[in-house]
N, C-alpha and C positions, 0 to 999 in steps of 0.2 A: 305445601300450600293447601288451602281449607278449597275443597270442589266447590264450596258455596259459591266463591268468588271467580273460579278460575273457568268451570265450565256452563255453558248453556245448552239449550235441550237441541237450537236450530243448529249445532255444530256437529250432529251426526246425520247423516243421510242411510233410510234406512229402506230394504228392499224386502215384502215378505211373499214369497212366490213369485217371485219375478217381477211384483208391481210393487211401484212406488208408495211406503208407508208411512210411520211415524212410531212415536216412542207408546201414544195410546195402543195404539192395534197389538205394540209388541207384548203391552202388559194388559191383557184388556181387565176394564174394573178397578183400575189400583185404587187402593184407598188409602188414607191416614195414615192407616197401622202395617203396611205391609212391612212385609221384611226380607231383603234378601240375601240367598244365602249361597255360597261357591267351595264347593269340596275339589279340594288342592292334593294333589298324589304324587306329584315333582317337582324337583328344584325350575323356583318361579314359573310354575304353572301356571297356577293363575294370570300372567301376565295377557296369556292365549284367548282370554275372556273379558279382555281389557276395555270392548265398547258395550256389550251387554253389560257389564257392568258400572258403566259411568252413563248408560242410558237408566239404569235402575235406579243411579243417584238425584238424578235429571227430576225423574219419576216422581221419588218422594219428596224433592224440595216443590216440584210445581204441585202438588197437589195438596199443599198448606203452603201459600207464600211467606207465610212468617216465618218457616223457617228460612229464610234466606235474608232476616232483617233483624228482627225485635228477638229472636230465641237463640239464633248462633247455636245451632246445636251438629252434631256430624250425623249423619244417614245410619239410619238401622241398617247395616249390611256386615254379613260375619263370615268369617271365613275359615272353613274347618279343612286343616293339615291331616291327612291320615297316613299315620303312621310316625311320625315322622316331623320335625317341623321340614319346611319346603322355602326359606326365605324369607324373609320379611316383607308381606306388602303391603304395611301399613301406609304408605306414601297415598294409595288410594282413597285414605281414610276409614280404615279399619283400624278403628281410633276411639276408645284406650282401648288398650292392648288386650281387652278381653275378647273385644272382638276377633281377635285371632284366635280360633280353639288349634290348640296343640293337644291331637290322639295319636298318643305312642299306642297303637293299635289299629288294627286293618280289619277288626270283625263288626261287621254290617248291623250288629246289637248295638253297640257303642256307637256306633257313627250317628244310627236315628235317633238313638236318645238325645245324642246331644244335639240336632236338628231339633227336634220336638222341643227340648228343652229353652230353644231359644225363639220357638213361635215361628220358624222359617213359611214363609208364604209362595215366594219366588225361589225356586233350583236349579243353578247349574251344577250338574254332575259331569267330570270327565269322561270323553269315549272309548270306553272299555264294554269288555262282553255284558251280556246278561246273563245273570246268575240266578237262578232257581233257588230261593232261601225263605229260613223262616223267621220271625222275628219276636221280639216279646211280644208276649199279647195284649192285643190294642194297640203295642205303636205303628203297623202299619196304617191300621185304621185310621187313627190321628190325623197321621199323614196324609194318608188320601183325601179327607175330610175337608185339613185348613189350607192345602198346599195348592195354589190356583195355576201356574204356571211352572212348566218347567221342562228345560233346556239342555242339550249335549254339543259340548266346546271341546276344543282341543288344544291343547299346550302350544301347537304349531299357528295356532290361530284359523287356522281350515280345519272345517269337519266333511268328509264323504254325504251329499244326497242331502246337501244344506237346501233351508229352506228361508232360511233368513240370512239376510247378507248385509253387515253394519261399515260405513265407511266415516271416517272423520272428515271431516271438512276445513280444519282448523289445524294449525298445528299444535292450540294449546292440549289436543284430544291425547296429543304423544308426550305431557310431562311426565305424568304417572309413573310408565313404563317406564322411563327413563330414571326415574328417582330412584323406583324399586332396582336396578341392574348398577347402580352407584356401589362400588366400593365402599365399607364403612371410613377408610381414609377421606374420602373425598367428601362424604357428610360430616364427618368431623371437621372439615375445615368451611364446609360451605353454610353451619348452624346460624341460623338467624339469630337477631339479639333480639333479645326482648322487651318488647314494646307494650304501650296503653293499649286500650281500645279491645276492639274482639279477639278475644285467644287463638291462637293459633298452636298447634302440634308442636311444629315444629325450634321450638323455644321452650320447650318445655325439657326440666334434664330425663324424665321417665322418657322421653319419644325415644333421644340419643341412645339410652340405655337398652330400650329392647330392640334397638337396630342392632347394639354389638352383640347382645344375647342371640340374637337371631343369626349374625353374623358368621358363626360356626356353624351353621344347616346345609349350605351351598361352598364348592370350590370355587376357583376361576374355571376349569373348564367349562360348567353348569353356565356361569354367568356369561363366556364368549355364545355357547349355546343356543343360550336364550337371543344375545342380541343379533347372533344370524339368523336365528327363526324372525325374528322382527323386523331384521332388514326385506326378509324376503315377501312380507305382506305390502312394500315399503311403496309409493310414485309419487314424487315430489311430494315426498317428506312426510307421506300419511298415509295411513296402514287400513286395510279394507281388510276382516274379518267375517267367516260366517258359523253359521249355525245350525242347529237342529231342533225342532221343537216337538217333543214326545209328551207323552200322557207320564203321571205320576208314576203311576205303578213301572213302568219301563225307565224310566230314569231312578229308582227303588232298584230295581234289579241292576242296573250300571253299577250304581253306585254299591251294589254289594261284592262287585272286582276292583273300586278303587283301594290303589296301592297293593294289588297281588301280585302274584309274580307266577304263581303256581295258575294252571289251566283249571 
């Protein structure tokens, strides 16, 4: 289902330092062009960043109303697999499939470029060490430069010495997740037909297609996994997740241990 339709911005309840916020404070400045972007390191990881990221989608339809009318378009939001693909969560709207970068690589060179390469504005990186690295020259620059905001989530949905704490209000806040941890049997039979009117994903044979593509990246173990991590953010049926919000350069060095293994 297209986020245009499905979600609203008053559906998350949003806490930053312990008082009560909102989706501006969390982005402060959004504008037009922002973009954001989620580096993925495990099977459906991203899942763990499920409200920061549908408060980013919020973000960019409210701050052009047209898109949520006259343009029909899906949210600049990209999401880069390191190493690895890690599932398909196009369900979010990581839509078309470019938007999911797949790096069969873990070196912190590759991973900024392809951030840079896509104008990323907004960054959640997963919580992993800091790593002391060097990178081509200028792209950290770059980075620090366009990068306004940026974030450390957890696969589990909790991070350590959170400073932002996101809750749904809704229960439409819990499709996503739920679409993403689907069986490709069960999207196989639950495919929309196709209809007039505004396009939608999910009716299209490319959506189906890179679901089974993707479909090979995760086991069932991975997918029980994830939806005991999910149950356990769970209180009458909605999931309260939190966060951290770091400077650029620190979330730069995170993300230079996403997908290691080695110390």
């Amino acid at each position: 289902m297209h986020v245009v339709s499905l979600l609203k911005a008053n559906m998350f309840d949003i806490r930053i330092d312990g008082a009560v916020s909102s989706i501006g404070a969390l982005f402060p400045d959004w504008h037009a062009h922002d973009r954001f972007g989620l580096v993925i390191d495990e099977a459906f990881g991203g899942i763990g960043a499920t409200h920061l990221l549908q408060s980013a989608m919020m973000a960019y339809y409210d701050v052009k109303p047209s898109r949520r009318t006259s343009l029909a378009v899906y949210p600049e939001i990209y999401a880069f697999h390191i190493g690895r693909g890690h599932g398909a969560h196009a369900p979010y709207d990581f839509w078309p499939a470019r938007r999911e970068v797949i790096l069969e690589t873990a070196d912190h060179r590759e991973i900024l470029d392809a951030i840079n390469d896509r104008g990323i504005t907004r960054l959640a990186v997963p919580d992993r060490p800091m790593r002391e690295v060097v990178h081509r020259p200028k792209e950290e620059d770059a980075a620090l430069d366009r990068i306004a905001s940026a974030f450390v989530y957890s696969a589990t949905g909790r991070v350590d010495d959170a400073d932002v704490v996101i809750a749904g209000n809704d229960r439409r806040t819990e499709h996503n997740p739920k679409q993403v941890l689907r069986p490709i049997e069960e999207m196989r039979a639950l495919r929309a037909p196709a209809v007039t009117g505004r396009p939608v994903k999910e009716t299209e044979d490319s959506y189906l297609q890179w679901l089974e593509e993707r479909s090979g990246d995760v086991t069932e173990a991975d997918r029980l996994r994830a939806r005991l991590r999910r149950e356990e953010l769970m209180s009458s049926g909605l999931a309260t997740e939190s966060y951290r919000r770091v400077s650029v350069a620190e979330a730069l060095k995170r993300l230079a241990s996403a997908g290691r293994t080695e110390p």
